[in-house]
Residue frames relative to the residue before (quaternion, step in Angstrom):
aa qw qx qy qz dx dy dz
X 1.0000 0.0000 0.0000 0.0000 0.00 0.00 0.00
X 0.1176 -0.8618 0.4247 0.2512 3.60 -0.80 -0.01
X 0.5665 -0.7123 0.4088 0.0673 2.80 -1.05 1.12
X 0.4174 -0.7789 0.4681 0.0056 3.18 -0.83 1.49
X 0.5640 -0.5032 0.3296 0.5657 4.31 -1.05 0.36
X 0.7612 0.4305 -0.3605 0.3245 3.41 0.28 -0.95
X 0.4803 0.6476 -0.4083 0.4281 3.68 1.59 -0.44
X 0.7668 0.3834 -0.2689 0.4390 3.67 0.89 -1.01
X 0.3080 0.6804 -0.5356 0.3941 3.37 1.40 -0.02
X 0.8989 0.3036 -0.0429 0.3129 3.43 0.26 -1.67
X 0.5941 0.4996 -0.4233 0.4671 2.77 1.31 0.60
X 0.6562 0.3511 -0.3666 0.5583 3.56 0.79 0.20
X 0.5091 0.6246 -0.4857 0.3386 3.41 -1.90 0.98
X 0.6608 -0.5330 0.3536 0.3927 3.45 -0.63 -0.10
X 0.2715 -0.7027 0.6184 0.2240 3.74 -0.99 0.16
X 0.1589 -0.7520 0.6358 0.0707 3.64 -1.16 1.17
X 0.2099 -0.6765 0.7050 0.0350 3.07 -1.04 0.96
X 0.3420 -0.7074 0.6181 0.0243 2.88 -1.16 1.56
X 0.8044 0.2399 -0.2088 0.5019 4.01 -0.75 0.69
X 0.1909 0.8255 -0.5282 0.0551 3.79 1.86 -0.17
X 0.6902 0.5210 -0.3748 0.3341 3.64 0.33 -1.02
X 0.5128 0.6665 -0.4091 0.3541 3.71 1.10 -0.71
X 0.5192 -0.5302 0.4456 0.5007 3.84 -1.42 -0.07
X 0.6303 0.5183 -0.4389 0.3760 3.95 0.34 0.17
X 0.5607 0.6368 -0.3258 0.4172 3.10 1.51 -1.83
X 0.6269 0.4429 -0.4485 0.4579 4.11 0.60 -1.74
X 0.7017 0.5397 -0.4037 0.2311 3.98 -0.29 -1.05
X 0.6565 0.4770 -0.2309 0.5367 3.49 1.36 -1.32
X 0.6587 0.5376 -0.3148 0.4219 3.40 0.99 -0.74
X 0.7245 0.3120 -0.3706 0.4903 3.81 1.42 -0.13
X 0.6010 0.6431 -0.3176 0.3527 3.23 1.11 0.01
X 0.3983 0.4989 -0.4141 0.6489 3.05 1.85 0.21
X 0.6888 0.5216 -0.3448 0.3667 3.61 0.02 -0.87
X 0.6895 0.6427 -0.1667 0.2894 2.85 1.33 -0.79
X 0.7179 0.2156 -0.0196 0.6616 2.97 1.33 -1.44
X 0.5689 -0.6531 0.3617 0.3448 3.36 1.06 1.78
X 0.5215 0.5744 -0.5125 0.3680 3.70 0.29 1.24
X 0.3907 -0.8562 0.2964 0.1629 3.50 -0.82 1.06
X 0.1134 -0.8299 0.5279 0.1407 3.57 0.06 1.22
X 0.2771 -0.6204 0.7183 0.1492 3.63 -1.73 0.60
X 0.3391 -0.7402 0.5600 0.1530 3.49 -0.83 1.37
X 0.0373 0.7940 -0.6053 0.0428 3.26 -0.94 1.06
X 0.2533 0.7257 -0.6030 0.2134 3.43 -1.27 1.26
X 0.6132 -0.6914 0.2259 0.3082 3.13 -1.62 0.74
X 0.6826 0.3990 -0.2164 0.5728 3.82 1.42 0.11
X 0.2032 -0.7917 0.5432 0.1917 3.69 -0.10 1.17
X 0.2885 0.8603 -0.2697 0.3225 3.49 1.30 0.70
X 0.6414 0.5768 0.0211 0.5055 2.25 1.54 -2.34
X 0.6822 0.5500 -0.2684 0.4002 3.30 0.88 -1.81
X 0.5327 0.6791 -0.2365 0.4462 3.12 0.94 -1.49
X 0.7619 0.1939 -0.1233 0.6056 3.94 0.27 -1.45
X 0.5622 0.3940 -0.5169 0.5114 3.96 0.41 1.07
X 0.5160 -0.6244 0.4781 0.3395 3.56 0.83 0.41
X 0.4320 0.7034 -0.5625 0.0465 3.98 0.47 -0.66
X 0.5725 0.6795 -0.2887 0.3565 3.88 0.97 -0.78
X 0.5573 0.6755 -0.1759 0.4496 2.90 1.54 -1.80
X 0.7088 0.5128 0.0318 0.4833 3.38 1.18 -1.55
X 0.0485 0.8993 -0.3298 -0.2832 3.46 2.15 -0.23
X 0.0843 0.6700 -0.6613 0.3267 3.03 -0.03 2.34
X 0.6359 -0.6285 0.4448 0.0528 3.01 -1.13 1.33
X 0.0898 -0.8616 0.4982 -0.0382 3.67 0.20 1.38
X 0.1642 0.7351 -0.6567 0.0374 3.93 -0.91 0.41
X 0.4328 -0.6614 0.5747 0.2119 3.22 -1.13 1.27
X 0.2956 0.7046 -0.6449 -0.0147 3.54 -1.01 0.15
X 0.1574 -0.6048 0.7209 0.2997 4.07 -1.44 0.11
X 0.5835 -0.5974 0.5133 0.1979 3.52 -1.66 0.70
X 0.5666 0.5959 -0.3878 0.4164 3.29 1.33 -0.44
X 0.7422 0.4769 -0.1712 0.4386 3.35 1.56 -1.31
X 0.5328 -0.7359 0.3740 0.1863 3.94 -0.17 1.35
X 0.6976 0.3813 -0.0820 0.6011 3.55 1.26 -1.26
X 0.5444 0.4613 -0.4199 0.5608 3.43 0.62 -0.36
X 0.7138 0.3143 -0.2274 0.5831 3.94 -0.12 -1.12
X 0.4465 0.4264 -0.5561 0.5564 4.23 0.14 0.43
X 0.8197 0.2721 -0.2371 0.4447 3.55 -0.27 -1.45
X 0.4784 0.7214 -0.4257 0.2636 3.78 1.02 -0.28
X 0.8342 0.2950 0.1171 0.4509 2.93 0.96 -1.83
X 0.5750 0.6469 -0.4410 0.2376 3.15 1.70 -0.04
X 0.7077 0.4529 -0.3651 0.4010 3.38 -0.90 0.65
X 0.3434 0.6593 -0.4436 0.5006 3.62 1.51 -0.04
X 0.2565 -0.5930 0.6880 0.3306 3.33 -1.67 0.36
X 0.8398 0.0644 -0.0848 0.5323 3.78 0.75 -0.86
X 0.5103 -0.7126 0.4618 0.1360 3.47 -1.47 0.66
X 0.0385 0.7369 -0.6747 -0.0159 3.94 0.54 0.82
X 0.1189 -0.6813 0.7215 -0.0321 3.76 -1.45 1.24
X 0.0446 -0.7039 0.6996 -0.1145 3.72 -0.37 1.38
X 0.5458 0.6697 -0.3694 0.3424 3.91 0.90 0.63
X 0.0574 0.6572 -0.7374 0.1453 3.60 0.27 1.06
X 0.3291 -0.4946 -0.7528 -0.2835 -0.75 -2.84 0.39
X 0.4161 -0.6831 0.5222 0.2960 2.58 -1.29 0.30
X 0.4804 0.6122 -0.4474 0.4408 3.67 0.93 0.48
X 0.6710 0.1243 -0.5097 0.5239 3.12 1.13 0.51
X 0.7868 0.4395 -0.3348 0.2751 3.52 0.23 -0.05
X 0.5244 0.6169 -0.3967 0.4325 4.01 1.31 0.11
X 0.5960 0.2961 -0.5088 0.5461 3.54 0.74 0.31
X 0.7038 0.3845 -0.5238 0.2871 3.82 -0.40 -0.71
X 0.8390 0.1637 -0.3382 0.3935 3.84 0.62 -0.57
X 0.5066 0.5529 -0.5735 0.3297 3.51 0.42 0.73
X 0.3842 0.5908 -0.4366 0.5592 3.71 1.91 -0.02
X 0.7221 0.4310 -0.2809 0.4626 3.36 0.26 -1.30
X 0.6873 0.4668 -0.3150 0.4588 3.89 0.32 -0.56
X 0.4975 0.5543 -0.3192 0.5860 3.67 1.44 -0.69
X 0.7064 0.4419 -0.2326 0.5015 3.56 0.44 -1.30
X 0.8979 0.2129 -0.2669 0.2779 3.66 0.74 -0.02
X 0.4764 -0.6912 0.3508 0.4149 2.80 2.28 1.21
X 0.4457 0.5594 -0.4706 0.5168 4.19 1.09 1.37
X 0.7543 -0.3734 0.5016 0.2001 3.19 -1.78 0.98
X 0.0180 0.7205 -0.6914 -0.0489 3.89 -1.00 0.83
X 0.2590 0.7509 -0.6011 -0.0882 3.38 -1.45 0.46
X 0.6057 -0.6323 0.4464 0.1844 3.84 -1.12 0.60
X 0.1110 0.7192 -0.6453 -0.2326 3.10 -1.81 -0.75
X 0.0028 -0.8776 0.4330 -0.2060 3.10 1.67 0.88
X 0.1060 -0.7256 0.6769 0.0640 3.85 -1.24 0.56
X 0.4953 0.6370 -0.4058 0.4292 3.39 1.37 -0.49
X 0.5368 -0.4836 0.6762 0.1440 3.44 -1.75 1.00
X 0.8758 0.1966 -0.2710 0.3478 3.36 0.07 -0.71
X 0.3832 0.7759 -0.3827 0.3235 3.13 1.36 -0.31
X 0.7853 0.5232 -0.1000 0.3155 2.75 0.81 -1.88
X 0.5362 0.6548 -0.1382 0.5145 3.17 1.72 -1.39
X 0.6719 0.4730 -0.2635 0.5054 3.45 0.84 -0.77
X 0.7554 0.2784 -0.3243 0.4966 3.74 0.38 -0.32
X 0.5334 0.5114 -0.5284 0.4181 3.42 0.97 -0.38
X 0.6456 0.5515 -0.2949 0.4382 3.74 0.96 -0.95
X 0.8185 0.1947 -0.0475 0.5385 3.79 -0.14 -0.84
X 0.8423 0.2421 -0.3067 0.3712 3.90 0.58 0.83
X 0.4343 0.6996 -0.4707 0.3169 3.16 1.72 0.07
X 0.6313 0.5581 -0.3486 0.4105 3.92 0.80 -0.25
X 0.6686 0.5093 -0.2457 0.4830 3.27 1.14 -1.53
X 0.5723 0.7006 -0.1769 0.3876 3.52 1.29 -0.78
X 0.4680 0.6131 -0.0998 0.6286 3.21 1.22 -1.79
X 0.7551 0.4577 -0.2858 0.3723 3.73 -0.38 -1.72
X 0.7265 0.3007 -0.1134 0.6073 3.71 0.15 -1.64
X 0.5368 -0.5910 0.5384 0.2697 3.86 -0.19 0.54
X 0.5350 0.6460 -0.4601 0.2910 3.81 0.60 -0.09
X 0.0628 -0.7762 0.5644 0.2740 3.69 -0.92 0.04
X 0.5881 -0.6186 0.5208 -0.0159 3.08 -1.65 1.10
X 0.1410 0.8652 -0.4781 0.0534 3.99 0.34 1.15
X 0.2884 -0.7810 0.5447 0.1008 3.53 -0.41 1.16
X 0.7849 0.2596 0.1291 0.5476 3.56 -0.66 -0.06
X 0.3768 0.6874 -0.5780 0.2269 3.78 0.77 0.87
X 0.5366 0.6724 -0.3566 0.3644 4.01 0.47 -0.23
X 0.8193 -0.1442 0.3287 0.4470 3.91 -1.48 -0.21
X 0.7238 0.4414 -0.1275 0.5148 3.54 0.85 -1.67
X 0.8506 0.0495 0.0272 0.5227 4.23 -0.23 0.45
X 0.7871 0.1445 -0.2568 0.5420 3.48 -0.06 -0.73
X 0.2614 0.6777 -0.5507 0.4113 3.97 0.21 0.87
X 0.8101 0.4348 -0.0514 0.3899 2.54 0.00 -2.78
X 0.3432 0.8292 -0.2059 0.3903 3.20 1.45 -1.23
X 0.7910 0.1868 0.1178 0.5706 3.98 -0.22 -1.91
X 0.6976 0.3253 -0.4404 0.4621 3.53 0.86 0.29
X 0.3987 0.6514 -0.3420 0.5475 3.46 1.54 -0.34
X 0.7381 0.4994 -0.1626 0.4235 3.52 0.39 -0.96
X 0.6670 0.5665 -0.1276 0.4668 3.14 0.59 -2.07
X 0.7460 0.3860 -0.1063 0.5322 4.08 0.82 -1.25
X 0.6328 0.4259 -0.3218 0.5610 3.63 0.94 -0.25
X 0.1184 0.7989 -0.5880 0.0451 3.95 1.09 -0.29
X 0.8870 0.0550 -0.1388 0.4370 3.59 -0.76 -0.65
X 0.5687 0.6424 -0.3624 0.3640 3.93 1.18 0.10
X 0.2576 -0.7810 0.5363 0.1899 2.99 -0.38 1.57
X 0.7973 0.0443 -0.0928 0.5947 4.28 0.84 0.05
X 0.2554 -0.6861 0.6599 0.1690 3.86 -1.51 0.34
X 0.1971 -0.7927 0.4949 0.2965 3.11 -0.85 -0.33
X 0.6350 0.0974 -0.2635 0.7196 3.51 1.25 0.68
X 0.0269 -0.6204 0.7816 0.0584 3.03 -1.79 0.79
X 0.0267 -0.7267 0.6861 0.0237 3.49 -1.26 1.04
X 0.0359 -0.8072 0.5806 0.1002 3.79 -1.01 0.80
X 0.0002 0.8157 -0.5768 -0.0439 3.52 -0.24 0.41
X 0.5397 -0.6406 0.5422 -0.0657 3.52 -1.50 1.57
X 0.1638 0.7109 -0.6813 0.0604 3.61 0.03 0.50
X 0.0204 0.5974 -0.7945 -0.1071 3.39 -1.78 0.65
X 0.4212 -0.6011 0.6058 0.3071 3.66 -1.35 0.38
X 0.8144 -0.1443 0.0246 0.5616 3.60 1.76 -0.16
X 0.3105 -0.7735 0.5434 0.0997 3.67 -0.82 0.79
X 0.1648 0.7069 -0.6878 -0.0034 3.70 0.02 1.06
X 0.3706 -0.8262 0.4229 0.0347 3.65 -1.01 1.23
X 0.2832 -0.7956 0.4451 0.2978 3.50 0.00 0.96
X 0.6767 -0.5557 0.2505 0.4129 3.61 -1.23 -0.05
X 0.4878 0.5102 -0.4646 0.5347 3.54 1.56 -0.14
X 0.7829 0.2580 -0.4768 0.3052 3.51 0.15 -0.43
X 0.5207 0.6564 -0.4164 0.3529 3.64 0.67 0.22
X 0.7239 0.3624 -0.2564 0.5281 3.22 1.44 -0.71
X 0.5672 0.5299 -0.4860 0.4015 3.35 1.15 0.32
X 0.3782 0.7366 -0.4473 0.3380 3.53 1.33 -0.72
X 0.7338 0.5803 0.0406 0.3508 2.59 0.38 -1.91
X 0.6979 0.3620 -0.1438 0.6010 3.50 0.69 -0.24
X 0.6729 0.5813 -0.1620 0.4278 3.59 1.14 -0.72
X 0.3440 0.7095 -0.5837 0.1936 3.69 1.13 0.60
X 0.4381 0.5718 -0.6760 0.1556 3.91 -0.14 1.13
X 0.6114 -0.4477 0.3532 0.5486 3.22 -1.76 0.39
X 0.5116 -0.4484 0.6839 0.2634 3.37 -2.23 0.28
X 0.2144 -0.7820 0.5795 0.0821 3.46 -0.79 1.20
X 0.1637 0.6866 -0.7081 -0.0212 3.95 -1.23 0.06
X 0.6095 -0.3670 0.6140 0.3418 3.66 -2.00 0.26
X 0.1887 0.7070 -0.6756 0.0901 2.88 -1.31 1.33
X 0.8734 0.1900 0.0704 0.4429 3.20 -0.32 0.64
X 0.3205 -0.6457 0.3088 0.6205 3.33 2.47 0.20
X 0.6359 0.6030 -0.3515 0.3293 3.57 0.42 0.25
X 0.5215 -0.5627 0.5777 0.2789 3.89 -0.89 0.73
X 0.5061 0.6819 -0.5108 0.1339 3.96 -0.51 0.94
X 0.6017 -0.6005 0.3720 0.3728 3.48 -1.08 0.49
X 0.6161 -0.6327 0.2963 0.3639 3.21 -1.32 1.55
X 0.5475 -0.6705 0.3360 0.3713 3.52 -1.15 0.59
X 0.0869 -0.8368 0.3990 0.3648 3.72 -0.41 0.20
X 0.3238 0.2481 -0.8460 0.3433 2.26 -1.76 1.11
X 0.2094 -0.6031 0.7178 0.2777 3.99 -0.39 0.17
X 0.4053 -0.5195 0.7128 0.2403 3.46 -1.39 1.32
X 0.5183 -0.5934 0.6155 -0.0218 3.38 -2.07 0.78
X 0.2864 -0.8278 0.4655 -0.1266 3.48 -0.61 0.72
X 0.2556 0.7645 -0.5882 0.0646 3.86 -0.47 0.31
X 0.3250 0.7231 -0.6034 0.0867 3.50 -1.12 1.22
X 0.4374 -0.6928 0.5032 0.2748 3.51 -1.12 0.76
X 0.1877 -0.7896 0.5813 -0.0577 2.96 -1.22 1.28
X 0.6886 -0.4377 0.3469 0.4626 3.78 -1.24 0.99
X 0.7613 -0.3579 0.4716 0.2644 3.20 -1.94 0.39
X 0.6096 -0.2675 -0.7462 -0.0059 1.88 -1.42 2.04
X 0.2534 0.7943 -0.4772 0.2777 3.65 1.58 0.45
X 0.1271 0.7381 -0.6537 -0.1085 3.33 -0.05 -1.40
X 0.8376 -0.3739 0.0960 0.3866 3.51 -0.81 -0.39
X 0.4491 -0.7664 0.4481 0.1010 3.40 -0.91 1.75
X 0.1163 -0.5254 0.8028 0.2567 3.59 -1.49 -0.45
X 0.1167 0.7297 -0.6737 -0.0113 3.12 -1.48 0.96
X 0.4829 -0.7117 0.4910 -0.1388 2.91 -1.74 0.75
X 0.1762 -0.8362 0.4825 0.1925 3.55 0.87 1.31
X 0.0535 0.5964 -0.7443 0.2958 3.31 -1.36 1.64
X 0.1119 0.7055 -0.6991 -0.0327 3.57 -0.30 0.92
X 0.5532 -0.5288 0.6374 0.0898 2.74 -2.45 0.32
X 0.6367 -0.5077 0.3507 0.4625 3.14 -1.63 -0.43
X 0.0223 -0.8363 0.5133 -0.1914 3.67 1.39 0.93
X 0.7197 0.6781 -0.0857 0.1218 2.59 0.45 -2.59
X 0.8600 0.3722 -0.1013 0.3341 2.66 0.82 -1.64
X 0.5262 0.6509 -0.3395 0.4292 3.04 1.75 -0.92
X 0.7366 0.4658 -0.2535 0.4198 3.85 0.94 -1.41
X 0.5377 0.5466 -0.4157 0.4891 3.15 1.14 -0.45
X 0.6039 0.6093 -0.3538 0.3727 3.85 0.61 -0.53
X 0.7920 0.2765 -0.0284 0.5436 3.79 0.90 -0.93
X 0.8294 0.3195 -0.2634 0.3750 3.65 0.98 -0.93
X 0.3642 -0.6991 0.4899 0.3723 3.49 -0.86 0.06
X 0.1697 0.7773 -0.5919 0.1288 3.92 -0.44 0.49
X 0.2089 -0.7844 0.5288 0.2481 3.40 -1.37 0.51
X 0.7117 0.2427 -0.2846 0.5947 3.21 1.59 0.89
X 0.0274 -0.7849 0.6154 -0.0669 3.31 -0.86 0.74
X 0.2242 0.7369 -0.6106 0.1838 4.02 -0.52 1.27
X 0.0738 -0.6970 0.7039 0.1152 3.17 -1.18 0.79
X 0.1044 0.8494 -0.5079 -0.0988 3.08 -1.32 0.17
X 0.5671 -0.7061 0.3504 0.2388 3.50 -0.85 1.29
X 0.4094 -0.6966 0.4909 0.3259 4.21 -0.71 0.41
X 0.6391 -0.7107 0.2529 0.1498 3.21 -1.12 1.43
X 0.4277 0.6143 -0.3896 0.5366 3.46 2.23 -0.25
X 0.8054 0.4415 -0.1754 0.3546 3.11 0.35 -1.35
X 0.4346 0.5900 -0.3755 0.5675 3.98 1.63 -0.32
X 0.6079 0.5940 -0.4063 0.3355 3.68 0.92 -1.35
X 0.7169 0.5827 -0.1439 0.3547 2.84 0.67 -2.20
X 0.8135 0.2952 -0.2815 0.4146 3.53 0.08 -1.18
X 0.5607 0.6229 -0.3403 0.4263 3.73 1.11 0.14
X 0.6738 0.4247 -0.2643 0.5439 3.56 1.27 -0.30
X 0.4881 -0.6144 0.5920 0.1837 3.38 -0.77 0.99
X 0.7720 0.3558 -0.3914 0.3525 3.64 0.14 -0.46
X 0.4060 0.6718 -0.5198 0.3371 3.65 1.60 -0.15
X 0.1360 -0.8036 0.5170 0.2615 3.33 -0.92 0.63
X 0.7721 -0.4323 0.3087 0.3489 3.49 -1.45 -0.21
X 0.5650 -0.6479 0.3004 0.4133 3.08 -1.17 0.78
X 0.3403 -0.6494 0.6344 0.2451 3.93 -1.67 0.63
X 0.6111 -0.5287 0.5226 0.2719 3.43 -1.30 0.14
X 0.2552 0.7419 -0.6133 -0.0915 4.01 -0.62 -0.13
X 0.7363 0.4045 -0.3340 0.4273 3.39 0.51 0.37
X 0.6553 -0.5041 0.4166 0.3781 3.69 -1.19 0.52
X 0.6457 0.4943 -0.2519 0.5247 4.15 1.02 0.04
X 0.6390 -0.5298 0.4299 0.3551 3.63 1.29 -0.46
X 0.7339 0.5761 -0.3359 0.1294 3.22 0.72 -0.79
X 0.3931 -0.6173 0.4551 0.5073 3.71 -0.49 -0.02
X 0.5979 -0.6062 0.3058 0.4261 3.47 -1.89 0.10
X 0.5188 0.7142 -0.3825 0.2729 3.65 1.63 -0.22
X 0.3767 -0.8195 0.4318 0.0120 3.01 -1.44 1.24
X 0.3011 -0.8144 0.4961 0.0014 3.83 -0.15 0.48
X 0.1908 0.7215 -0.6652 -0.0234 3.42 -1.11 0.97
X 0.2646 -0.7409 0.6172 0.0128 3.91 -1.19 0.83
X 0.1257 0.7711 -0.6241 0.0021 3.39 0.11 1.66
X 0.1583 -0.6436 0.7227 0.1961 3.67 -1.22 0.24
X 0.0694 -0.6442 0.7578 0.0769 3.42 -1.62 0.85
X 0.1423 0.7270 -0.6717 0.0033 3.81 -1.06 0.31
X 0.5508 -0.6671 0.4837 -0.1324 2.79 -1.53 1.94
X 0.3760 0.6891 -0.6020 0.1462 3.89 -0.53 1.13
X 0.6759 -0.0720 -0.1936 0.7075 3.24 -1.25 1.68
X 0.8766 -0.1388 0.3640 0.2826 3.31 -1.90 -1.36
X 0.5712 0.5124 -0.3037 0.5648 3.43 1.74 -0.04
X 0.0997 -0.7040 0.7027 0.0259 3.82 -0.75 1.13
X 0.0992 0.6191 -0.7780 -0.0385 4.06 -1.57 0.27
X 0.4356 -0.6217 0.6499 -0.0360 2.80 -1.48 2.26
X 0.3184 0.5271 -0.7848 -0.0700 3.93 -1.82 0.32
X 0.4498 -0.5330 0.7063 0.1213 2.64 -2.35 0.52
X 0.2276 0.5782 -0.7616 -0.1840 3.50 -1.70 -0.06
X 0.2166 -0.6056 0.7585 0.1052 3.27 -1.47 0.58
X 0.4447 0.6657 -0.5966 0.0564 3.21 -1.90 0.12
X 0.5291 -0.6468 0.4065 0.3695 3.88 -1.28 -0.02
X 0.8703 0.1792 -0.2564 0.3804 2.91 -1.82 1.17
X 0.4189 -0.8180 0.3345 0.2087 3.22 -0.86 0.77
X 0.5943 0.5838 -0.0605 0.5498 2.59 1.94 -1.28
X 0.7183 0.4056 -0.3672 0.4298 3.13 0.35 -0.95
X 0.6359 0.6158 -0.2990 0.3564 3.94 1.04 -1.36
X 0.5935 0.5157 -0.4102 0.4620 3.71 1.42 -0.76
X 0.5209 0.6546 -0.4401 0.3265 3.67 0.90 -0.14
X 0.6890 0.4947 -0.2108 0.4858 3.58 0.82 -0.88
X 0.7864 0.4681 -0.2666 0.3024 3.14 1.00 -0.71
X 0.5279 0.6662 -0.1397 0.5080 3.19 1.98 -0.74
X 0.7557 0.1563 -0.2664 0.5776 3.18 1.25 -0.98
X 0.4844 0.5406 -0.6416 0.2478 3.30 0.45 1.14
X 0.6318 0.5837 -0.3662 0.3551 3.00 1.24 -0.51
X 0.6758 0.3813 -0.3912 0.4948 3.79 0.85 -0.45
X 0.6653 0.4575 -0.4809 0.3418 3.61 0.72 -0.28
X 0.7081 0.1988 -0.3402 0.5859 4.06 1.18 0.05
X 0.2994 0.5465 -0.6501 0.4348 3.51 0.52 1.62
X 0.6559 0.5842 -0.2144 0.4273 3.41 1.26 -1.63
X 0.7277 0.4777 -0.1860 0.4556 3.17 1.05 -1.18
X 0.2871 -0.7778 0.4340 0.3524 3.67 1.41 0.08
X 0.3440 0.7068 -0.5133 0.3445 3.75 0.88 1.41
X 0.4515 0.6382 -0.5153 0.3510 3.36 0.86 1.29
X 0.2753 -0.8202 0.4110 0.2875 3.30 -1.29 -0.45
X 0.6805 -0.0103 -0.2154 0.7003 3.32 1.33 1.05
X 0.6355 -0.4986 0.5809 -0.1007 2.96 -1.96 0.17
X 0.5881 0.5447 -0.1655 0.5744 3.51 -0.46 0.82
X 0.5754 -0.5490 0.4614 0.3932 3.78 -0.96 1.00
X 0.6139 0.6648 -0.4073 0.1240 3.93 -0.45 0.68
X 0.8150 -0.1246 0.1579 0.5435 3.66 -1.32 0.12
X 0.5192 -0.5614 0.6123 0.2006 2.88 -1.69 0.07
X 0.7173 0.4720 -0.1755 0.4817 3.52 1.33 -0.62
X 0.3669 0.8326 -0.1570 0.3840 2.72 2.17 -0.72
X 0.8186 0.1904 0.0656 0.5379 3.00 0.94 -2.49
X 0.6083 0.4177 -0.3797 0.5580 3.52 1.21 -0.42
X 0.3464 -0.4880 0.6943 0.3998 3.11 -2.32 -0.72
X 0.2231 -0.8173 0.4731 0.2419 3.18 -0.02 1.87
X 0.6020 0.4702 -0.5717 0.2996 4.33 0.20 0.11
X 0.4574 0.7149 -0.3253 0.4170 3.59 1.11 -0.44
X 0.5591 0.5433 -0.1912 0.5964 3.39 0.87 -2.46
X 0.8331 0.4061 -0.3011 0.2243 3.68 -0.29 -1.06
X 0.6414 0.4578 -0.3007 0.5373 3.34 1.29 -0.94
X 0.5922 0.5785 -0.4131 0.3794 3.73 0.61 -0.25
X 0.8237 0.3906 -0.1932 0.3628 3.05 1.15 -0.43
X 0.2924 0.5424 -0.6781 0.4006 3.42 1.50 1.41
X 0.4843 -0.0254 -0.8739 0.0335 1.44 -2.34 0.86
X 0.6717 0.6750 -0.2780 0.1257 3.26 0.20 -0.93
X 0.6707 0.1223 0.0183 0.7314 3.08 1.86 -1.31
X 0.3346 -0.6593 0.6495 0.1777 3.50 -1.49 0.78
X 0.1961 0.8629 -0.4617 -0.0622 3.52 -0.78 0.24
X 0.3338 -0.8411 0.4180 0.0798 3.45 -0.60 1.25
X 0.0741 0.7358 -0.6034 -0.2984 3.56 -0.29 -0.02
X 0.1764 -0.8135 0.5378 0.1336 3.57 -1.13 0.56
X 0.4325 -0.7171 0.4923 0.2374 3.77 -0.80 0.39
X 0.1769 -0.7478 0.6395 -0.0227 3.46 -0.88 1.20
């Protein structure tokens, strides 16, 4: 695409991370450091910031609450792009993707919510469009994954007629944002049935496939994410189900599961994760895998790839949408070994 003065305006500058102080917010917040990109810590207690060491680290700290319009202006001004790691995000993804609109800046997510996602795709895809900026729901482990492997395996298919994604965790220790999103989250679960947008049937239908080393064979359990909506944006299919592994349903349902611990020199926890997608046309099926560690921590790389080839004006449109949408998701994917292995396999 090409890329206009006011386009290069916004593409240079720091990146604020809204909720930095959270356990996602610290991971994005070194992965900027990392890939020699400046993040501005943003959160609602300059307390917090303060006891996350970010100063210490001479990172730029700004108090702001999402609730509060002027506060999140001066938060983010000067940012080229807005990364919000602050659930739920059903209450917070509309006030600062307004506020990022309002400063003619880059939005992106890490939303799992369905509605979350649905909502910005609804009430910013114009305003988006207008100011040349693009708008990513659901960039992280949780949707925009499922998202570029959805894509990445469907290469020359212009439709499927089943898409099945299935989530293994070998465990699910749950930080305290995602517990309080649980928990706050009583809409229906949505999936493609039938080329149609409906809520998952209940009973959840069941599932059994063997997966690489060290999974082997799963039980799953249809539980979609904010996958859904994103694929549902770009792909044709007359079925769409994700579904979530029955260890890892256990885990994040018990209250006594505790939170994730660090064992490595990066933060990460020791839990591991594989994301196969299989998608189905006529009598022809194409299988991929990614595998790798930690959920949380792994949405870090991926997010800040996306704003670091937003900056770089390596997209290909503009406008509230997919990830597969704006990237080339086989590209996106290889950029992101280490972090993720991915196989595609023939069936």
């Amino acid at each position: 695409m090409t890329t206009s003065q006011a386009d290069i305006t916004r593409t240079s500058g720091p990146v604020a991370v809204i909720g930095a102080n959270g356990h996602t917010g610290h991971f994005v917040v070194a992965e900027l450091l990392r890939r020699g990109l400046k993040p501005i810590a943003i959160g609602r207690s300059s307390a917090r910031l303060a006891e996350a060491g970010f100063s210490e680290r001479g990172i730029e700290c700004r108090e702001a609450a999402v609730e509060d319009d002027t506060a999140l202006d001066q938060a983010i001004a000067g940012a080229a792009a807005v990364i919000n790691c602050a659930g739920p995000f059903m209450d917070t993804a509309d006030a600062v993707v307004r506020a990022a609109l309002r400063a003619g800046i880059h939005y992106l997510d890490v939303t799992a919510e369905q509605p979350s996602v649905q909502a910005t795709f609804e009430r910013h895809e114009t305003a988006a469009r207008d100011a040349g900026v693009v708008v990513i729901p659901a960039m992280g482990f949780y949707g925009g994954l499922a998202d570029l492997l959805v894509a990445t395996v469907m290469g020359e298919w212009d439709h499927a007629d089943a898409i099945e994604i299935h989530v293994a965790l070998d465990s699910w220790l749950p930080t305290k944002g995602t517990r309080i999103t649980g928990e706050k989250n009583t809409a229906k679960r949505l999936a493609i049935s039938g080329g149609q947008m409906k809520p998952v049937h209940q009973p959840p239908a069941e599932k059994v496939s063997v997966l690489p080393a060290p999974f082997g064979r799963q039980t799953f359990v249809e539980l979609p994410f904010s996958e859904v909506p994103l694929i549902a944006r770009h792909v044709r299919t007359k079925e769409l189900h994700a579904f979530l592994s029955t260890t890892a349903l256990r885990d994040v349902r018990d209250p006594s599961t505790p939170a994730p611990q660090p064992v490595d020199e990066t933060g990460r926890s020791a839990q591991h994760f594989a994301v196969e997608v299989i998608i189905t046309q006529g009598d022809m099926r194409r299988r991929i895998i990614a595998q790798g560690q930690d959920i949380y921590a792994v949405t870090a790389p991926i997010i800040c790839e996306a704003v670091q080839r937003i900056l770089s004006g390596d997209i290909r449109d503009t406008g509230a949408k997919p990830p597969a949408v704006i990237f080339n998701a086989a590209s996106f994917l290889r950029a992101l070994d280490p972090h993720l292995s991915i196989e595609t396999l023939e069936m």
